[in-house]
C-alpha positions in Angstrom: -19.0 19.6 13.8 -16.9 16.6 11.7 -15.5 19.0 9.9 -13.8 20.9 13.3 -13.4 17.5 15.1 -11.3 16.2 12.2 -9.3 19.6 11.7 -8.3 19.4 15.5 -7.6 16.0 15.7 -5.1 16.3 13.0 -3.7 19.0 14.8 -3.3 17.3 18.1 -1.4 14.1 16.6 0.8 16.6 15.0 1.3 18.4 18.2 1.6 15.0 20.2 4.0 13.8 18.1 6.4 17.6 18.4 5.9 16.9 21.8 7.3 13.5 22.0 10.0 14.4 20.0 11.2 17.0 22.4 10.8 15.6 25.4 12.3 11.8 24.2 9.1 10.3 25.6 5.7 9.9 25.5 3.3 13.0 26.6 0.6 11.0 28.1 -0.8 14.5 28.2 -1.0 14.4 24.7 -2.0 11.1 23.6 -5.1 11.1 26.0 -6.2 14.6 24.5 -5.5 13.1 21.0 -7.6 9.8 22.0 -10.2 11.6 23.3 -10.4 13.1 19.7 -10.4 10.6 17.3 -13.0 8.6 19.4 -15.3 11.6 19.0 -14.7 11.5 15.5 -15.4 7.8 15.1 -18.5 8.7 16.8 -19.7 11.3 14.8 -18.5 8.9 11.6 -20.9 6.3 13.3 -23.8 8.4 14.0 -26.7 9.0 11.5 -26.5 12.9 10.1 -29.1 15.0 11.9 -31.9 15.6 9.6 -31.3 18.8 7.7 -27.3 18.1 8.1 -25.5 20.2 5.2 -22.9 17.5 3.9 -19.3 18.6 3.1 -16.8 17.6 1.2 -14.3 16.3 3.5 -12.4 13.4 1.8 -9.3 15.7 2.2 -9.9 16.4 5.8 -10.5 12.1 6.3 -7.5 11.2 4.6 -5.2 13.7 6.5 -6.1 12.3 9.7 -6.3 8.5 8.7 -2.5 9.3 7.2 -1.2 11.4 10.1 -2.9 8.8 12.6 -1.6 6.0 11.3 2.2 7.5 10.9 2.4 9.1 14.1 1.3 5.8 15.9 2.7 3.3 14.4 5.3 2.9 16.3 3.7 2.0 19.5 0.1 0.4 20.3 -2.4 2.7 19.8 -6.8 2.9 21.0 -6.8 4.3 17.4 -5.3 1.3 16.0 -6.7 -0.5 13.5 -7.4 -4.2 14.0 -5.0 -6.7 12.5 -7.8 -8.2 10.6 -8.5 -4.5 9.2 -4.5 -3.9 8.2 -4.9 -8.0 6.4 -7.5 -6.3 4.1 -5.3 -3.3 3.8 -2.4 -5.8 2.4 -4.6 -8.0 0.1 -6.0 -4.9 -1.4 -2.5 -3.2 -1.7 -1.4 -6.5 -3.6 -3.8 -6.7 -5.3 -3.7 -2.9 -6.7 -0.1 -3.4 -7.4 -0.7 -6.7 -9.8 -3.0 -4.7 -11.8 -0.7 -1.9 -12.1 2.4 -4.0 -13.1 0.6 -5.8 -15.9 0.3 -2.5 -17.8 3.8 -1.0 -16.7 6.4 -3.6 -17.6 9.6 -1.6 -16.4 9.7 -3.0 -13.0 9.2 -6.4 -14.1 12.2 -5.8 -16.5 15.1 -5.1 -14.0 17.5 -7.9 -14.0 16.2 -11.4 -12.0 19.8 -12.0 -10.8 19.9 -8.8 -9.4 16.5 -9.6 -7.7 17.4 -13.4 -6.2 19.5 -11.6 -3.9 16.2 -10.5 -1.6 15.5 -14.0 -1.6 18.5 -15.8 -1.3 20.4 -13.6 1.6 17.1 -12.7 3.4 15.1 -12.9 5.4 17.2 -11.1 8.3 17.7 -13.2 11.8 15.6 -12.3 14.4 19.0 -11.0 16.1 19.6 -8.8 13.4 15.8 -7.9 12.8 15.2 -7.2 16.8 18.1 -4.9 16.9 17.0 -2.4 13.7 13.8 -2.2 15.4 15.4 -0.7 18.6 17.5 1.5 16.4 14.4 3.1 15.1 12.7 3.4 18.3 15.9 4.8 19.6 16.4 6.9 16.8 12.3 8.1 16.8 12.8 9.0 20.5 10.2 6.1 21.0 9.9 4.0 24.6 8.1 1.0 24.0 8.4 -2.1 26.0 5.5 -4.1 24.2 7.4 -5.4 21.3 4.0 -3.7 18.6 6.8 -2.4 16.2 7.5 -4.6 13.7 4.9 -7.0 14.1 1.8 -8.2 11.7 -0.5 -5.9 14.1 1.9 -2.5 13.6 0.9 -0.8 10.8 3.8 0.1 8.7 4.9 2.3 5.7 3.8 0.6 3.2 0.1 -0.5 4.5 -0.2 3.3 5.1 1.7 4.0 1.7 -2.2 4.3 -0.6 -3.9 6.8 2.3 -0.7 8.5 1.9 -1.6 8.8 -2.2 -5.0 9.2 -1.7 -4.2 12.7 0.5 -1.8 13.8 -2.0 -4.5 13.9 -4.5 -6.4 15.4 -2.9 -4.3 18.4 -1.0 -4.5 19.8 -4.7 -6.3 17.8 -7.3 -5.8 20.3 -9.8 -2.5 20.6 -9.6 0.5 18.8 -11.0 3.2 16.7 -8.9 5.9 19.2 -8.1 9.7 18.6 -7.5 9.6 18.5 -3.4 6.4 16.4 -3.3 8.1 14.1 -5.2 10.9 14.5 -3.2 9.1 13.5 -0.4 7.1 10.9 -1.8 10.4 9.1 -3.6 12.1 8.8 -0.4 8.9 7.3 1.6 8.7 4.3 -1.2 12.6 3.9 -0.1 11.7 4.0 3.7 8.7 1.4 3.1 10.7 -0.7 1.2 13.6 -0.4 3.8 11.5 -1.2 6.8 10.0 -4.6 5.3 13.4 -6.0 4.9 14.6 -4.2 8.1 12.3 -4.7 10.7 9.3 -6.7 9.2 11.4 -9.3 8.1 10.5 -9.9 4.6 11.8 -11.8 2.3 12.0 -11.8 -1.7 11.2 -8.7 -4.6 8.3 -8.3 -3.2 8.4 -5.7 -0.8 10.4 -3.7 -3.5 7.8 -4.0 -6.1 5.0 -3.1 -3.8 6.5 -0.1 -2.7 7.7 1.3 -5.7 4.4 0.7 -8.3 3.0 4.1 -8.2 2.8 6.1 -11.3 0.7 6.7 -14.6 -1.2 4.0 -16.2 -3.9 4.1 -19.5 -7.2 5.7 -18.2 -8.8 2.3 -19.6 -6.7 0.3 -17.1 -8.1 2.7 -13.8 -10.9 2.4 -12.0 -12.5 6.1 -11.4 -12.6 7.2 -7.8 -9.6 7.0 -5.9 -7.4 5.6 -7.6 -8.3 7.9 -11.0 -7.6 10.7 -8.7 -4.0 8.9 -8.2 -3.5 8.5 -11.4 -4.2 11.7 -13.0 -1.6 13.4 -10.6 1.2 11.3 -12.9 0.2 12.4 -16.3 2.4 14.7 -18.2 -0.2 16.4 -20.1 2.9 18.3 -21.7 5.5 16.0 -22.2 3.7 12.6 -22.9 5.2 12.1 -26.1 8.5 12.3 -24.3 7.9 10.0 -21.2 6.5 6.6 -20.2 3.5 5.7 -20.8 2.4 9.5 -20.4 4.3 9.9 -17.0 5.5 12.7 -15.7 9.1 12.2 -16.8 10.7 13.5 -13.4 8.9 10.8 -11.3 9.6 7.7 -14.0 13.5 8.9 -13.4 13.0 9.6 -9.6 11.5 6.5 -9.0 13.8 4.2 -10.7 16.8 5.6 -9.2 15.1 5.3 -5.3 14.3 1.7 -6.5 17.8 1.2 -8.0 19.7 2.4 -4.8 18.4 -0.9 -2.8 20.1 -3.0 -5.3 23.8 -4.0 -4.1 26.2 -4.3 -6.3 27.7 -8.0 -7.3 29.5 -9.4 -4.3 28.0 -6.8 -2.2 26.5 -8.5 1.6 22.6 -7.2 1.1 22.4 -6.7 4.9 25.1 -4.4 4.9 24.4 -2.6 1.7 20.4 -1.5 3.0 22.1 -0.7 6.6 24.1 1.8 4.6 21.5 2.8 2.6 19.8 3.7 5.9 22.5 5.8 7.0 22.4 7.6 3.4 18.8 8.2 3.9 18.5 9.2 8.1 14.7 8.6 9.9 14.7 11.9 11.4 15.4 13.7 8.5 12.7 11.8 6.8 10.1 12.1 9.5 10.5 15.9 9.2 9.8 15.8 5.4 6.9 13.5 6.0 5.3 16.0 9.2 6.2 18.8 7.2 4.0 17.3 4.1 1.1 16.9 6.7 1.8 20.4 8.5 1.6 22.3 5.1 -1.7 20.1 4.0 -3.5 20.8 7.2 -2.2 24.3 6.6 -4.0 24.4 3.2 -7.8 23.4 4.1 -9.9 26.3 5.7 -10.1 26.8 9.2 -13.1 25.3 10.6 -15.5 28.3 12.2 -15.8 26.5 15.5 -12.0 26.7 15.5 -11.5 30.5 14.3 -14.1 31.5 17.0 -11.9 29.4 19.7 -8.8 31.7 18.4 -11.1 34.5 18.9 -11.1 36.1 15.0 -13.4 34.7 12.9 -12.7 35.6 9.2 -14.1 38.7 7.6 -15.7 40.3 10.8 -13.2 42.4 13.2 -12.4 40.6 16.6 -15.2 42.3 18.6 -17.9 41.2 16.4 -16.5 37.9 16.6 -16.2 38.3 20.3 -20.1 39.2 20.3 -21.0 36.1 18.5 -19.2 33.7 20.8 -21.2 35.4 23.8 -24.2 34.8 22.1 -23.5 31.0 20.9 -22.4 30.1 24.5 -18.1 29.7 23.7 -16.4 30.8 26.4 
């Protein structure tokens, strides 16, 4: 029963947020079918397995839905939500993943510091200029909110979500290596993160830059197995290593530094107006489609829970009437 709960909850965010994208408003609709969802999955996360229970693997599945959840409602405030205590923990444990990781990859530590003083010096933004980007991406989003959640320490943003984000990409295809559109994808949202702190969340100094952008290969000895070794191992270049960083996959050393590059101004160059036009270069909507795309194509990949083929009415490898016959006779109408 998890496994179907979290297949169609996924799918309902997904569809909620195609809806609201269409319309230019909320589908109360579909938020309360999506609510009534995800609190029968945190029930059945809550609840003790029933003796007997078969246990599946469904870190995949979790990760999806904590991802999609927490970009489709980020926006606005959400039942779902997590606390702001629970996002604090998020943030110390981001910060403290990415001091580990820059201690053993010294290339972002060596870009120049003048370069760098700029994020401190010119930011952060007024409240003026900070209240007005957050409209823009409401406006942009097709989002009406009149609660003032977005951009505040209780909105969950990019770059909290940035690790679940990871996590799901490693395990979509844990086998496989990074390929050129993921990376596409995954370049763009360390851009959009870093964007939105200086943006809309109003922070100030490298930070924010560094955080976003320290995600690659390090040394198996410096990794923690679990998570973060599934993480890691999609960034070795098991064919190249000689030839890359550290054992990175060459494409995402290069990708990476050019994405982190790009929020750099030139000397002389206003820092305001250089990330405003960096957020024209890089439009929301078309990066909201990459990222729903990404989670379309990963629910896409997982099999289709039974309940849910016997609620489409074909249930794979018996003909429709057979399946038809075994719906009468488990009580779905």
């Amino acid at each position: 029963m998890l496994d179907y709960l979290l297949y169609v909850s996924t799918k309902a965010l997904l569809e909620e947020r195609t809806a609201q994208r269409s319309s230019k408003s909320k589908n109360l609709e579909h938020e309360a079918r999506s609510d009534q969802l995800l609190g029968m999955v945190d029930g059945a996360l809550t609840s003790p397995p029933t003796r007997g229970q078969r246990v599946l693997n469904l870190e995949c599945r979790l990760y999806l839905l904590k991802y999609t959840s927490l970009f489709v409602r980020r926006l606005y405030p959400s039942p779902a939500a997590p606390s702001l205590s629970c996002l604090e923990a998020l943030r110390r444990q981001n910060r403290k993943r990415v001091a580990k990781w820059l201690r053993h990859r010294a290339e972002l530590s060596t870009l120049d510091p003048s370069s760098l003083s700029i994020f401190t010096s010119a930011l952060p933004l007024s409240e003026a200029s900070l209240d007005q980007n957050r409209q823009h991406v409401l406006s942009t989003l097709a989002v009406r909110d009149e609660t003032s959640f977005y951009g505040t320490p209780s909105s969950p943003s990019l770059l909290d979500a940035f690790p679940i984000f990871m996590a799901l990409s490693s395990t979509v295809a844990p086998t496989a290596s990074i390929t050129p559109a993921w990376m596409a994808t995954a370049g763009e949202l360390m851009l959009q993160a870093a964007l939105e702190q200086y943006l809309v969340y109003g922070a100030q100094g490298p930070e924010a830059l560094t955080e976003a952008f320290a995600w690659g290969y390090d040394a198996l000895e410096n990794v923690d197995e679990g998570e973060q070794g599934s993480i890691n191992a999609m960034f070795w270049d098991e064919i190249g290593e000689q030839n890359s960083v550290a054992g990175e996959v060459e494409a995402w050393t290069r990708l990476r530094g050019d994405h982190m590059r790009a929020l750099i101004p030139d000397p002389g160059v206003n820092l305001e107006t250089h990330l405003a036009d960096l957020s024209v270069r890089f439009p929301l909507n078309g990066f909201e489609d990459k990222v729903l795309n990404f989670l379309q194509a990963s629910l896409a990949s997982q099999p289709v829970p039974i309940l849910t083929q016997l609620e489409i009415g074909k249930l794979k490898g018996i003909s429709r009437g057979e399946t038809e016959a075994l719906k009468r006779r488990v009580g779905i109408p």
